[in-house]
C-alpha positions as CSV (number, residue, x, y, z in Angstrom):
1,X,5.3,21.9,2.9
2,X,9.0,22.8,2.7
3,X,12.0,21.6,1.1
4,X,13.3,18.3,1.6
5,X,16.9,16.9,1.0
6,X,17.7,14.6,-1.8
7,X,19.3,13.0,1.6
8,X,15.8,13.4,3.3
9,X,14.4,11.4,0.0
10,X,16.3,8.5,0.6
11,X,15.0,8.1,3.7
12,X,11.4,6.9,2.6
13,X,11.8,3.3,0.9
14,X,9.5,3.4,-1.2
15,X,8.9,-1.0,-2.6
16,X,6.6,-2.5,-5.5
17,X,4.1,-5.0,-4.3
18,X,2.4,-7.7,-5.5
19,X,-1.1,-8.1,-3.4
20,X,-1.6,-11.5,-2.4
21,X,-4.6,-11.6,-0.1
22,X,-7.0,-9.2,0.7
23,X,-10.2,-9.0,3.2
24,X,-13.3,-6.6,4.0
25,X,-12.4,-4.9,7.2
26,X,-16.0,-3.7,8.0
27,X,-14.9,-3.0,11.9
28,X,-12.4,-0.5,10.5
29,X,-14.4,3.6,11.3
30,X,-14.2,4.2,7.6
31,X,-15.2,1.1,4.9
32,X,-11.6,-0.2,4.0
33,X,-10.1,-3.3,2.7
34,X,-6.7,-4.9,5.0
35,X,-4.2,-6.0,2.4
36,X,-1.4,-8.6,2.6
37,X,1.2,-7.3,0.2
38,X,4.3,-9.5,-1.1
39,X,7.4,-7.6,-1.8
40,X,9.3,-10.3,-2.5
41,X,12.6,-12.2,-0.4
42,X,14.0,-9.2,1.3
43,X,11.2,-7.6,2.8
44,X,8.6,-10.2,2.6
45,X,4.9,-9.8,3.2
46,X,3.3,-7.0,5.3
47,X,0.1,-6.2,5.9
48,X,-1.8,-3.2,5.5
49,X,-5.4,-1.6,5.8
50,X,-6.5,0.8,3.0
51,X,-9.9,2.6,2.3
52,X,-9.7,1.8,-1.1
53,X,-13.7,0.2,-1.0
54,X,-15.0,2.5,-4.0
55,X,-12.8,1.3,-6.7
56,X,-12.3,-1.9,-5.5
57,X,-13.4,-5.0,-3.9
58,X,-11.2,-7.4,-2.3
59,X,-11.6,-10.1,-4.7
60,X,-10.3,-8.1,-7.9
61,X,-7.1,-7.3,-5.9
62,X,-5.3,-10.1,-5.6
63,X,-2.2,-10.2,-8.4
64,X,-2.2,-6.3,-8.7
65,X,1.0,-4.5,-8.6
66,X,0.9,-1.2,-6.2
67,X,3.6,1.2,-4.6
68,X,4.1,1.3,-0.7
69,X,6.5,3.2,2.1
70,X,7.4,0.1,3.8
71,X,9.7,1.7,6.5
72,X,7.5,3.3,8.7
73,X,7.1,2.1,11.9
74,X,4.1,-0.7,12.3
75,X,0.9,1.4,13.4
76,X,-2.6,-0.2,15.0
77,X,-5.7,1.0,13.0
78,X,-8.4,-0.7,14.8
79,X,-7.8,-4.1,15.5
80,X,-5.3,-4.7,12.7
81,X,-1.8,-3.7,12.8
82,X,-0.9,-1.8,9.7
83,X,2.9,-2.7,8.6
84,X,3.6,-0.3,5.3
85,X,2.0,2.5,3.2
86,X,0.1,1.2,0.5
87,X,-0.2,4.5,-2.1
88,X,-2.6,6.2,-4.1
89,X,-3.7,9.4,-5.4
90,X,-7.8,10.7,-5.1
91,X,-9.4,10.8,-8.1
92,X,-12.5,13.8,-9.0
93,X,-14.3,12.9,-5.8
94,X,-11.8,12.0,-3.2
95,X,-11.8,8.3,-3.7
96,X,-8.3,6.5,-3.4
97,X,-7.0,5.1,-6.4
98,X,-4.2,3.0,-5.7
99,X,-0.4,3.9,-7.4
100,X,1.3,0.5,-9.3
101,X,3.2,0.5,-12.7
102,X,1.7,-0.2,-16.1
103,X,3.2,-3.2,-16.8
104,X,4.2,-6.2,-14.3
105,X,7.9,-5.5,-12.8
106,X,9.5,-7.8,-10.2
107,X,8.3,-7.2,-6.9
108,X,10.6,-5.7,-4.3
109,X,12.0,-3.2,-6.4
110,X,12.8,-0.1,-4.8
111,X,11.7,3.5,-6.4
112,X,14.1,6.1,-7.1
């Protein structure tokens, strides 16, 4: 990868989100869970599919904190329509773990 601008870094809002409902989505071609994440007045919810299903289920998700890009364009992954980024990082096998701060913070809040 090359250089980016500090210019080119602003570009990417990057939001802290609460989840606030999340499903199986077995239809999806790799086992992943579709998220509905709050981030708060401004942006509101959006919703967004994540193959996250080895560290998590969708019942424990609901309440946790994660990090999202939530200005990319809207994008169809099977029959769901995927609104934001939800980020993570693989762990020693290549399993998603997702990104969120260690302590609860105010959703919405934008990273820089």
């Amino acid at each position: 990868m090359g250089d980016i601008t500090f210019d080119d870094f602003l570009k990417v809002d990057i939001r802290l989100g609460e989840i606030v409902k999340a499903e199986p989505y077995p239809e999806a071609r790799v086992p992943a869970i579709k998220l509905w994440v709050n981030f708060g007045d401004e942006i509101g919810v959006k919703k967004s599919s994540a193959q996250i299903t080895a560290h998590y289920a969708p019942d424990q998700l609901i309440g946790k904190q994660v990090i999202a890009v939530v200005n990319f364009p809207p994008r169809q992954i099977g029959k769901f329509m995927s609104e934001v980024l939800v980020l993570g990082l693989p762990d020693s096998s290549g399993q998603v773990v997702l990104l969120g701060p260690d302590q609860k913070l105010p959703v919405g809040g934008r990273l820089y």
